[in-house]
C-alpha positions in Angstrom: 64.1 132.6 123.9 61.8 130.9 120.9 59.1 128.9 122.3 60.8 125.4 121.6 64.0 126.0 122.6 63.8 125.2 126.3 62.3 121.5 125.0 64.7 120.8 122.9 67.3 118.0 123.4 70.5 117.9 122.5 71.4 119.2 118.9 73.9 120.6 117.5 73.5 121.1 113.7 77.2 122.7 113.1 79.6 120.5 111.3 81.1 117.7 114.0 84.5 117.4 114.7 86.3 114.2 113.1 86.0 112.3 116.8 82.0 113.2 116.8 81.5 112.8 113.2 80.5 108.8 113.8 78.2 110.1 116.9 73.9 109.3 116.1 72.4 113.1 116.9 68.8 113.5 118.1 66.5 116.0 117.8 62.8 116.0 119.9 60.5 118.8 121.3 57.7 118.8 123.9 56.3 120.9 121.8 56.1 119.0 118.4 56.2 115.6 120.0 54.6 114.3 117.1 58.3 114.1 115.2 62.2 113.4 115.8 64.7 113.8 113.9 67.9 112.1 113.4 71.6 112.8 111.9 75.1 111.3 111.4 77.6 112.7 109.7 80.2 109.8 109.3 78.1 106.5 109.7 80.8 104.5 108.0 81.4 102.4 110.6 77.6 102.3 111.9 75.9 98.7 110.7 71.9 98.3 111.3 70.5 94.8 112.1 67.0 94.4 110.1 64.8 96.4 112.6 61.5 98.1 112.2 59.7 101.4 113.8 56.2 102.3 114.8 56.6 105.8 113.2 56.3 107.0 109.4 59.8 107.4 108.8 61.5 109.1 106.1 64.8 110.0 105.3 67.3 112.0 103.0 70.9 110.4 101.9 73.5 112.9 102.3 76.5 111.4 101.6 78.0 108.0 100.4 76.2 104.8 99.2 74.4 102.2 100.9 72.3 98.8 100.3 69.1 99.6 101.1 66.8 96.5 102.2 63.2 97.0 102.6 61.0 94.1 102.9 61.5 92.0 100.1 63.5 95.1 97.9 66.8 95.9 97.9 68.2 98.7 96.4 71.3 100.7 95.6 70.8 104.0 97.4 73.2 107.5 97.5 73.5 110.8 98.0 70.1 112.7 97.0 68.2 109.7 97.8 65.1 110.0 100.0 63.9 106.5 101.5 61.0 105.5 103.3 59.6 102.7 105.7 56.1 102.5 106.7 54.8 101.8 110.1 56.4 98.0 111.0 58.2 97.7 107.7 61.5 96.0 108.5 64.4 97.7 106.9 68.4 98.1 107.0 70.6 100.7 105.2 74.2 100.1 105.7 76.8 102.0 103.9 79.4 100.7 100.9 83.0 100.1 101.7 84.6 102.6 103.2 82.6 105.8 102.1 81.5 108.5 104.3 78.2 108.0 105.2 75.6 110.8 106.0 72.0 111.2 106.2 68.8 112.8 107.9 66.3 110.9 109.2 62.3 112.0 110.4 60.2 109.7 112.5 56.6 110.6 112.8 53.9 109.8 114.7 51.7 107.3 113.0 48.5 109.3 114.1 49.0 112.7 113.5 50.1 111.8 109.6 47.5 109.2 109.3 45.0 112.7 110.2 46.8 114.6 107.7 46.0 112.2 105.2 42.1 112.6 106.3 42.3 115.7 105.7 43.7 115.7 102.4 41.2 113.6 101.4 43.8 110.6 101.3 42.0 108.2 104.5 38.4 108.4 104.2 38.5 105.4 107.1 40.8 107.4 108.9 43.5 104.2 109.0 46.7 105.0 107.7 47.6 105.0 104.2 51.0 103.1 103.3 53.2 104.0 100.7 54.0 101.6 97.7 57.3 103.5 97.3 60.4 102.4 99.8 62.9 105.4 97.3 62.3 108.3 95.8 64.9 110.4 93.8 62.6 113.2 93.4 65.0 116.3 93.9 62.2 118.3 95.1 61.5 116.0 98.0 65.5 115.6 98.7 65.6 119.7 99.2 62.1 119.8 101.3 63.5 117.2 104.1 66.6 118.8 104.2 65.3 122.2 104.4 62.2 121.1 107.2 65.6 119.2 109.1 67.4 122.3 109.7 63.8 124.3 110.9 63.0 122.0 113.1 67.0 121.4 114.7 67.8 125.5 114.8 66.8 126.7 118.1 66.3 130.2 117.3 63.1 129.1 114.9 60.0 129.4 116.4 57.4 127.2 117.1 54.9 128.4 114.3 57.0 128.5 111.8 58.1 124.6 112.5 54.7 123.7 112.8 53.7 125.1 109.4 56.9 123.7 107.6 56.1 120.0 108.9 52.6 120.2 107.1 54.0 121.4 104.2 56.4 119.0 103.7 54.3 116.1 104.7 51.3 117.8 102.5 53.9 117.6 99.8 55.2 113.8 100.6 51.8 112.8 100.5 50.7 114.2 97.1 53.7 113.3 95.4 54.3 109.6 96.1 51.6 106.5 95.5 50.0 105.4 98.3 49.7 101.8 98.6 46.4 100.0 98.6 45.1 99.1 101.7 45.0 95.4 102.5 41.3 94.7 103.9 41.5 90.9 103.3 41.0 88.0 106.1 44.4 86.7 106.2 45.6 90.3 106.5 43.4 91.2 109.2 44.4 87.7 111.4 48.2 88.8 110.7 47.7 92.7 112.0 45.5 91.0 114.7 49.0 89.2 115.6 51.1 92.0 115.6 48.9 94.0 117.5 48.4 91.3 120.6 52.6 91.6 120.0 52.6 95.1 120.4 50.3 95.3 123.3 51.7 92.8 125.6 55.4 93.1 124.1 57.0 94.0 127.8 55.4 90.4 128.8 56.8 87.1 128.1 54.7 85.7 125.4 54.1 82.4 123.9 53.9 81.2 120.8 50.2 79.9 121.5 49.0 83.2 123.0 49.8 84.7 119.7 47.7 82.4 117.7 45.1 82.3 120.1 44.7 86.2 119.7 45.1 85.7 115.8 42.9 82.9 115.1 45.9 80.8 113.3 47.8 77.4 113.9 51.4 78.1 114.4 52.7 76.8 111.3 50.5 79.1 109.4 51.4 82.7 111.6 54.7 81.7 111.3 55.2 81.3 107.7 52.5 83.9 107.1 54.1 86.6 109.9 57.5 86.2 108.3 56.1 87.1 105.0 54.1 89.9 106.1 56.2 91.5 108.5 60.0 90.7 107.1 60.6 89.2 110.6 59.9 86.3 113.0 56.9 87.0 115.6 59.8 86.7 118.4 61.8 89.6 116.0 58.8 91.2 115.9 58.7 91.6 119.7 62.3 92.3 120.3 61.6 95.5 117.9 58.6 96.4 119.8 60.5 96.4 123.2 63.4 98.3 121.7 60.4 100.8 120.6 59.1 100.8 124.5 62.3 101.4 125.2 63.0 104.4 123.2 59.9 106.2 124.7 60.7 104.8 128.3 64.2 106.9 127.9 63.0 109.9 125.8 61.1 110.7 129.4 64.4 110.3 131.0 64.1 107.0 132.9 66.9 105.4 134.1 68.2 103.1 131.8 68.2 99.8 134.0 64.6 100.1 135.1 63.5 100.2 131.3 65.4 97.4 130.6 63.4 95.4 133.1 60.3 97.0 132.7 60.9 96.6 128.3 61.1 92.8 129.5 65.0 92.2 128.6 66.8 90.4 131.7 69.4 93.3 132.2 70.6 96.2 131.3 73.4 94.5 129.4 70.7 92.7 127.4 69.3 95.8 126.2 72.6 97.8 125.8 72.9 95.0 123.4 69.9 94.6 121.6 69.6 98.9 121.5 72.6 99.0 120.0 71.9 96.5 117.1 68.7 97.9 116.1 69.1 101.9 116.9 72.7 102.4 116.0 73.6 103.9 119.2 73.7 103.3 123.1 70.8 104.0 125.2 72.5 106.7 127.1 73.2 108.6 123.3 69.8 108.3 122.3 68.6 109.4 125.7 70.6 112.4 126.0 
């Protein structure tokens, strides 16, 4: 037995019969917590809401078209496509017509990549360096996900060997696309002062002047300013970040109506719904 394999959740990499072919599949490891991946063959018939993540995430078009919305962009995208989203950038990609719709997705842990970049000489303050690009068509790239996709999904590839292929890539993502300049201004810092007080208290029930309190801003001002910033309402903002809670709650295997309370939605119903809009997929698939 490889020393991953008994960590592993469900994957199976093999192509999916026509009734699973529309199915989200996940991929996570104990031992590589630090990244999980994420598949569909068929997503024709999948449609995102605007949503965001607290990981890096990056991911490789396999099949079909789609309208990509990042931010304020939006773009064509297709096969041989590689897309990103920083940390909080809110984003859809839903597919064109009635084409088969495939792709690979890899969500990584803010902290161990924001480390990588320190030690490539990228993050001399150790915060994380965002990208300027949301697309790259860079066929080099493309291949790399792909091929660092099926190492880290194949059970019979050991632990090392994964390891060393996720720095390479990511060495590789992070030398070949600009990095964004870091935004060190006051209104900047009041903003990611809002979004953290979010972020920290997001299984509460907040108010609107318990944000501004925390950011040092009158309400009309955080929520023009938030909006603009963050592609999403302050109350959006915190739906995302419960759905986020959520998705670590039931990576541990919780049971799905406790998160739901303890993620601050009234039911389980409530987040069957909101989980669904944001991640494409039921709690029970992504928890399985």
């Amino acid at each position: 037995m490889s020393t991953t394999k008994a960590a592993i959740t469900h994957v199976n990499h093999a192509s999916a019969p026509a009734n699973l072919a529309s199915e989200p599949r996940f991929w996570r490891s104990d031992a590589l917590p630090y990244i999980e991946a994420r598949s569909i063959e068929d997503g024709r018939d999948i449609c995102y809401a605007k949503h965001s993540h607290e990981t890096f995430s990056i991911g490789a078009v396999t099949g079909g078209r789609s309208v990509y919305v990042n931010r304020h962009a939006r773009e064509w995208t297709g096969a041989g496509a590689v897309v990103l989203m920083n940390p909080d950038d809110v984003h859809a990609c839903n597919p064109v017509a009635d084409e088969r719709w495939s792709y690979r997705m890899l969500h990584v842990d803010v902290a161990w990549l924001t480390d990588l970049q320190h030690e490539l000489g990228f993050s001399a303050s150790r915060a994380f360096r965002a990208f300027s690009q949301t697309m790259s068509t860079d066929a080099e790239l493309f291949d790399g996900l792909n091929r660092l996709h099926g190492i880290l999904v194949d059970s019979e590839t050991d632990l090392l060997r994964k390891q060393s292929a996720a720095i390479t890539f990511f060495t590789e993502v992070q030398q070949r696309l600009n990095r964004a300049p870091c935004c060190g201004d006051p209104a900047s810092r009041q903003l990611a002062r809002a979004a953290e007080f979010i972020a920290d208290n997001c299984t509460r029930a907040l108010r609107l002047e318990d944000i501004c309190e925390a950011a040092g801003l009158s309400a009309s001002h955080l929520i023009r300013a938030f909006k603009e910033r963050y592609g999403m309402t302050p109350h959006a903002y915190l739906i995302n970040r419960r759905i986020q809670y959520s998705r670590a709650q039931l990576r541990r295997g919780r049971v799905i109506a406790e998160v739901a309370l303890d993620a601050g939605f009234a039911d389980q119903a409530h987040l069957q719904r909101t989980f669904k809009r944001l991640v494409a997929a039921t709690p029970g698939q992504y928890r399985s």
